[in-house]
C-alpha positions in Angstrom: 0.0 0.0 0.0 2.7 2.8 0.8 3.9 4.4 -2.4 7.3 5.4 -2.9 7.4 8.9 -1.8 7.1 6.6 2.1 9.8 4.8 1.6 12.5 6.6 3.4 9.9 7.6 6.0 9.3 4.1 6.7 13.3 4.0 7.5 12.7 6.5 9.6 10.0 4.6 11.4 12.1 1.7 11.8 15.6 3.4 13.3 13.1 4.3 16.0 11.2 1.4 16.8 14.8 -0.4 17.0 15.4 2.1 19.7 12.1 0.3 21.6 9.4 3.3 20.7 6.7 3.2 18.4 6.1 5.7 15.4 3.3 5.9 12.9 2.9 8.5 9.8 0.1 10.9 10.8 -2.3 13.1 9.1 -2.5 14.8 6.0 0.3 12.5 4.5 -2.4 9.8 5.3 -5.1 11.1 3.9 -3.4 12.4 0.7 -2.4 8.1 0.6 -5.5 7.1 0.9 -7.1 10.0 -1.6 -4.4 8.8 -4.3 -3.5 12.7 -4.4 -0.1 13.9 -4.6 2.0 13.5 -1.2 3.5 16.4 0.3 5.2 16.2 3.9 5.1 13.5 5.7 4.9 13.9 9.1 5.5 11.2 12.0 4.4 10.9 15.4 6.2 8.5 18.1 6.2 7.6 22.0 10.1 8.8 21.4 10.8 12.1 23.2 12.4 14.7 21.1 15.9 14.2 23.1 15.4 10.9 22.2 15.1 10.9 18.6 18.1 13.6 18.6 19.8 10.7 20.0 18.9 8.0 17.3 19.2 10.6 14.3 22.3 12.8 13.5 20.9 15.5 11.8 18.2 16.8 13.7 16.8 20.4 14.1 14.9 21.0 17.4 12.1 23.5 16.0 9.6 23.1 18.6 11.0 21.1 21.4 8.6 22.6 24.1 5.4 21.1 21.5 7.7 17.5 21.0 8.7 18.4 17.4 12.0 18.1 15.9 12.7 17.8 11.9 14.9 14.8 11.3 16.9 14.8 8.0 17.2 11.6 6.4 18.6 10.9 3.0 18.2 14.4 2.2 14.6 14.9 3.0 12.8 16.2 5.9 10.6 14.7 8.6 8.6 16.4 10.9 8.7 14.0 14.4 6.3 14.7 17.2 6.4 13.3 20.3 2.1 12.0 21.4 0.6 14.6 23.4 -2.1 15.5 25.1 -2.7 19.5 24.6 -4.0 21.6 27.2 -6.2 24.7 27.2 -5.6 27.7 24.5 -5.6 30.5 26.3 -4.3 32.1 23.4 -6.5 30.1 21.2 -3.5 29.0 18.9 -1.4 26.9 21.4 -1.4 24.9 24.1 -1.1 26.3 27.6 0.2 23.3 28.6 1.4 20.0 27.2 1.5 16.2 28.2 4.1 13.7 26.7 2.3 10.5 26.6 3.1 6.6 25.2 0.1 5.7 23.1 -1.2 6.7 19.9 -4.7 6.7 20.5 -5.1 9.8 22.8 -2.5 12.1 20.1 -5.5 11.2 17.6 -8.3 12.7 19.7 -6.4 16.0 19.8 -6.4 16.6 15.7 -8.8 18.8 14.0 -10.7 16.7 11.6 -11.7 13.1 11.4 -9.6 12.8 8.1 -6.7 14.1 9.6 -6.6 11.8 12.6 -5.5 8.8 11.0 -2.6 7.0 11.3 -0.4 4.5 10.0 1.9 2.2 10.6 5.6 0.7 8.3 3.3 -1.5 6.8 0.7 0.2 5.8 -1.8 -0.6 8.4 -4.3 2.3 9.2 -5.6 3.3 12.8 -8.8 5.0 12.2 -10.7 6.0 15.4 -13.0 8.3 14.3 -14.4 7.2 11.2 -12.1 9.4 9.1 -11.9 6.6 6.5 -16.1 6.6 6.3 -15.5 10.6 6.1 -13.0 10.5 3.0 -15.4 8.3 1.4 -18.4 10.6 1.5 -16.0 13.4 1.1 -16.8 15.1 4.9 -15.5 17.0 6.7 -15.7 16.6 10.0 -14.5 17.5 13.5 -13.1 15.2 16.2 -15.3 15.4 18.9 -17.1 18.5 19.6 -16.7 21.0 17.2 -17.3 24.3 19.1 -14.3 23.3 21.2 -12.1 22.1 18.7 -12.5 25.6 17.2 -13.0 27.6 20.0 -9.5 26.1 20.5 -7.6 27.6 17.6 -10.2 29.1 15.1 -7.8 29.1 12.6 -9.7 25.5 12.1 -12.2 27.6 10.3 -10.6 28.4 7.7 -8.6 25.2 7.6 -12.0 23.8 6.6 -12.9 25.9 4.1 -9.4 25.3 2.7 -9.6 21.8 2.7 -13.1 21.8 1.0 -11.5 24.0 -1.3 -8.3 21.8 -1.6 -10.4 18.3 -1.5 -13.9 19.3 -3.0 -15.8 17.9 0.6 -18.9 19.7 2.1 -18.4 20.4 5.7 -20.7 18.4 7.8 -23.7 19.8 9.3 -22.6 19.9 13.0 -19.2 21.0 11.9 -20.8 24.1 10.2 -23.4 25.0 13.1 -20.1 24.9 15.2 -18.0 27.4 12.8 -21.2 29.6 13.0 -20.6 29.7 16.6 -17.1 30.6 16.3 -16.9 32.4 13.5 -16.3 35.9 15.0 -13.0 34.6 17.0 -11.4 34.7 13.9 -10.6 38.7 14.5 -8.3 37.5 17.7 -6.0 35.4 14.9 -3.1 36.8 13.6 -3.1 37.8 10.1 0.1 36.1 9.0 -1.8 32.9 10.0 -4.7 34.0 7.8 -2.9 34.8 4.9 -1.1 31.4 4.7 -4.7 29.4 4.9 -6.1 32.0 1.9 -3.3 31.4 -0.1 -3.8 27.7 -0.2 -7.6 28.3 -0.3 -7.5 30.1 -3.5 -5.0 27.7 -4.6 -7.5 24.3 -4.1 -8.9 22.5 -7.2 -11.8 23.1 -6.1 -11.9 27.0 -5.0 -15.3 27.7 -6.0 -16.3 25.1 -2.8 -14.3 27.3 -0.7 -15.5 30.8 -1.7 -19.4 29.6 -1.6 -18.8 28.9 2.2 -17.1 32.0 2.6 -20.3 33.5 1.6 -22.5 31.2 3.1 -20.7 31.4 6.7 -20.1 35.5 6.4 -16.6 34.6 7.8 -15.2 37.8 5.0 -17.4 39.8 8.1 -14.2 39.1 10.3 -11.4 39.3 7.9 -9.1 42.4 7.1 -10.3 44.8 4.7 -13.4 42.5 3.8 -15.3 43.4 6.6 -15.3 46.6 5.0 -16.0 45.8 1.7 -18.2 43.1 1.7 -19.0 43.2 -1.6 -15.8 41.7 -2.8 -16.8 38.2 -1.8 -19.8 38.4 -3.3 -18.4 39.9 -6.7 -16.3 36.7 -7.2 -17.4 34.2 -10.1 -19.1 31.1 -9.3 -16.7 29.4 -11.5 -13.6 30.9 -10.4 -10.1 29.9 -11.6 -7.8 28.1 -8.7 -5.5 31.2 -8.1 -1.9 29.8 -7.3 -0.7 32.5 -5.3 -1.4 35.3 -2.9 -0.6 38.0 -5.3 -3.2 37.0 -7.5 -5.4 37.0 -4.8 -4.4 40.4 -4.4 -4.6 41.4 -7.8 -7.8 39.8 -8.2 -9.4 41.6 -5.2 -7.9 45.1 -6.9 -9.5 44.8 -9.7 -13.3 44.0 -8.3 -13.0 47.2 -6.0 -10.3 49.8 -7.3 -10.1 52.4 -4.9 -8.2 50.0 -2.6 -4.7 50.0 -3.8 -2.7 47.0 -3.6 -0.2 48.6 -0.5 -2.8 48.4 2.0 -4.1 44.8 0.4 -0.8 44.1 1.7 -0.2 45.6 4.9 -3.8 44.5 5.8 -2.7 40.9 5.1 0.9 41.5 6.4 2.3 40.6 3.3 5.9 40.3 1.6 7.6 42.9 -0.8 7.4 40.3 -3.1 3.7 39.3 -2.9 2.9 42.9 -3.2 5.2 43.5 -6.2 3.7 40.4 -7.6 0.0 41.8 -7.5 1.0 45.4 -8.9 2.7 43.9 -11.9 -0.3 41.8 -12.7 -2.8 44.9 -12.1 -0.5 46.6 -14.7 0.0 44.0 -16.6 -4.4 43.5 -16.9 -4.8 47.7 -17.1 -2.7 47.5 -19.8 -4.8 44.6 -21.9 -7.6 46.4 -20.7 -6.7 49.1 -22.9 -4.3 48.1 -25.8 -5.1 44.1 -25.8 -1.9 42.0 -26.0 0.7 44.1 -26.9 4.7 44.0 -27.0 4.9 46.1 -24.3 2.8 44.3 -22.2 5.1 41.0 -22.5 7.9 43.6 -22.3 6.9 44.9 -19.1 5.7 41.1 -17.7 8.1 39.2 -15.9 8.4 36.2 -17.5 7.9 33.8 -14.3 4.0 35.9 -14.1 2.4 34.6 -17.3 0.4 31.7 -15.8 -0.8 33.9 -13.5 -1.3 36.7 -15.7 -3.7 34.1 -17.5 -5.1 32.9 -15.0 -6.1 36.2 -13.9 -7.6 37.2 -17.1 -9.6 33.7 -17.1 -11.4 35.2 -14.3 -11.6 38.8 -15.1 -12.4 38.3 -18.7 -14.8 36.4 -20.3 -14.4 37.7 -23.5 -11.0 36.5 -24.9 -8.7 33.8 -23.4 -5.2 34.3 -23.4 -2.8 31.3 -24.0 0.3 30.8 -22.5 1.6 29.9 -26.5 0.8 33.5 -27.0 2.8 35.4 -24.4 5.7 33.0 -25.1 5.5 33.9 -28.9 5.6 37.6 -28.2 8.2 37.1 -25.5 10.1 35.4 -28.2 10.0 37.9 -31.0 10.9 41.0 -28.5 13.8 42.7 -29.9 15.1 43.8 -25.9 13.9 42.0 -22.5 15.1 44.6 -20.7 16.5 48.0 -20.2 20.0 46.7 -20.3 19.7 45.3 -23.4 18.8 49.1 -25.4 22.3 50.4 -27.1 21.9 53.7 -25.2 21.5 54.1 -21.3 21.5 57.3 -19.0 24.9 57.9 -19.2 24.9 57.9 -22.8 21.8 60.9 -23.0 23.4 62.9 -20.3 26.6 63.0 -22.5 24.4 64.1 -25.4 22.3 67.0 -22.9 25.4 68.3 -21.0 23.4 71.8 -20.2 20.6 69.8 -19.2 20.8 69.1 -15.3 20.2 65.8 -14.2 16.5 64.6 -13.0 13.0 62.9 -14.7 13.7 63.5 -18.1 16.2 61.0 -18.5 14.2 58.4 -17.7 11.1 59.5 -19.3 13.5 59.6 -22.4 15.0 55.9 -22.0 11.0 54.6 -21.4 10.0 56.2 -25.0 13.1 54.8 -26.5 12.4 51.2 -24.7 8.6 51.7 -26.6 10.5 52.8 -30.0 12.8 50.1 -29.9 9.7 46.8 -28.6 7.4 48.0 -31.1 10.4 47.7 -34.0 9.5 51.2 -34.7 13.5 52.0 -34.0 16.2 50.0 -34.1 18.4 49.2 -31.7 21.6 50.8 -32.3 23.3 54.1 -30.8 23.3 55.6 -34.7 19.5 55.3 -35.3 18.4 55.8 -31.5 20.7 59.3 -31.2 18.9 60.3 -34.5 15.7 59.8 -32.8 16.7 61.7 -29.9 17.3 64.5 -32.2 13.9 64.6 -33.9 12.5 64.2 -30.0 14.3 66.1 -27.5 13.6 65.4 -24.1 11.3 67.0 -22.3 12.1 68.9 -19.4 9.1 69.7 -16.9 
């Protein structure tokens, strides 16, 4: 039954059972197993204290020692060990207060969030199922262990974690499960926004996304969220057949467009996001203005990193209904561009202000090198210092 991508872990499992302690794969690994879908960490859980497994492995890296979890490297992957526990109360409703090392499987199980993440199983294959998970996968449910007000009143980041995973796994939440987040729901403001962000992202991301956003509606949880609680309308602007989006600047991006007078900045301070993801999403709203206006253009490739085109179509996919843009088409333009970037024109800054010597140094030069970069991507100049400096004769810069 275990598939290749367990094969080390199940090494794992046995260095440590040869040290007398038992160990079992645990949770989503499992589930992903038993879904046939793609299996991304796997995670173990053993009776083995984390000085104990630092002892059997040597390369471990103690990330959360007071929560019994250490990453062991083996063969040059990475396993996330955890000790069984038994959590105490959240007081800050994301960990424990208080946590009990213990020697048996059963009682780590009854801590997890939902039924089809509380499975385990053993080197051979053999699954522990104590709460019906397996029945759950089947009708594609998901559920809570045990009482679902507490498991979220808990950490209510398991709100959104269900969403996500109907988003992820196209599963309705059960019926007591979603009474429960109803309950809950307005905890969600005491979470931090970091936490948020990472569950969105993989929200958006889900096969099934258009499961997700109709429970978003459906629960009003966008009431409790950053800059949604706001604007409402958002949410409910979103297509019922929405593309996945991959990343969170899409997201971003995506939620610029439906309500412009929000700029992407405070998208991304709301949401605590990186440089990165924010750069992301104002290169894709330029990149969409721009078709907006001109269609597929040079200078729209020109301007378009490369790495963005998926999402750049993905985006439009959503956002337009009228035309779709293939990636063939980017890639063709891309290809045919006579400069991919500034570097590549024949003339740079240094090169104008030796041509403007009386001309003090500001704007103008580059507001001259942009409308040689147009010249040059549209082949309506080529790109060489002789033709270019005879264009800069005929068009003098502008000085403001």
């Amino acid at each position: 039954m275990l598939t290749e991508a367990f094969i080390d872990g199940k090494k794992v499992i046995m260095e440590i059972e040869q040290n007398s302690h038992s160990a079992y794969f645990v949770g989503g690994c499992v589930r992903d197993l038993l879904l046939d879908r793609e299996i991304g960490d796997i995670d173990i859980a053993t009776s083995a204290l984390p000085e104990q497994i630092q002892a059997i492995f040597p390369q471990v890296i103690p990330v959360g020692l007071e929560h019994g979890t250490v990453i062991v490297r083996y063969n040059h992957a990475s396993y996330e060990v955890t000790t069984f526990r038994l959590d105490g109360k959240y007081s800050d409703q994301r960990h424990p207060d208080s946590v009990q090392f213990i020697d048996r499987i059963n009682e780590d199980l009854q801590r997890r969030d939902f039924t089809i993440n509380a499975l385990a199983m053993d080197k051979e294959g053999k699954i522990i199922d104590l709460f019906a998970g397996k029945q759950d996968l089947a009708q594609k449910i998901i559920r809570t262990v045990g009482n679902g007000y507490e498991r979220f009143s808990e950490d209510p980041l398991r709100i959104i974690r269900a969403l996500r995973f109907s988003s992820q796994l196209g599963f309705a939440i059960e019926a007591e499960t979603l009474k429960a987040i109803h309950q809950v729901k307005d905890q969600i403001e005491t979470l931090a926004v970091e936490r948020i962000t990472k569950e969105f992202t993989k929200l958006f991301a889900g096969s099934f996304v258009h499961y997700g956003i109709d429970y978003l509606k459906s629960t009003s949880i966008y009431k409790y969220l950053p800059i949604l609680s706001e604007y409402p309308h958002i949410i409910k602007m979103l297509p019922t057949n929405i593309e996945p989006l991959h990343t969170f600047g899409e997201v971003l991006a995506h939620f610029h467009y439906l309500e412009p007078t929000i700029p992407v900045s405070r998208w991304a301070k709301a949401w605590k996001c990186s440089n990165q993801t924010k750069k992301e999403a104002i290169d894709l709203i330029h990149a969409i203005h721009y078709y907006d206006q001109h269609g597929l253009e040079e200078w729209l490739v020109y301007q378009l990193d490369a790495k963005l085109d998926q999402s750049f179509i993905r985006l439009m996919k959503n956002l337009s209904s009228n035309q779709l843009i293939e990636l063939e088409d980017l890639t063709r333009i891309r290809r045919d561009l006579v400069i991919h970037t500034r570097q590549d024109l024949a003339i740079n800054g240094a090169d104008l202000v030796e041509l403007f010597p009386n001309i003090s140094k500001g704007r103008w030069i580059h507001d001259t090198l942009v409308k040689i970069e147009k010249e040059v991507v549209f082949n309506r100049l080529k790109n060489n210092k002789i033709n270019i400096k005879e264009w800069i004769a005929c068009n003098p810069p502008v000085i403001n």
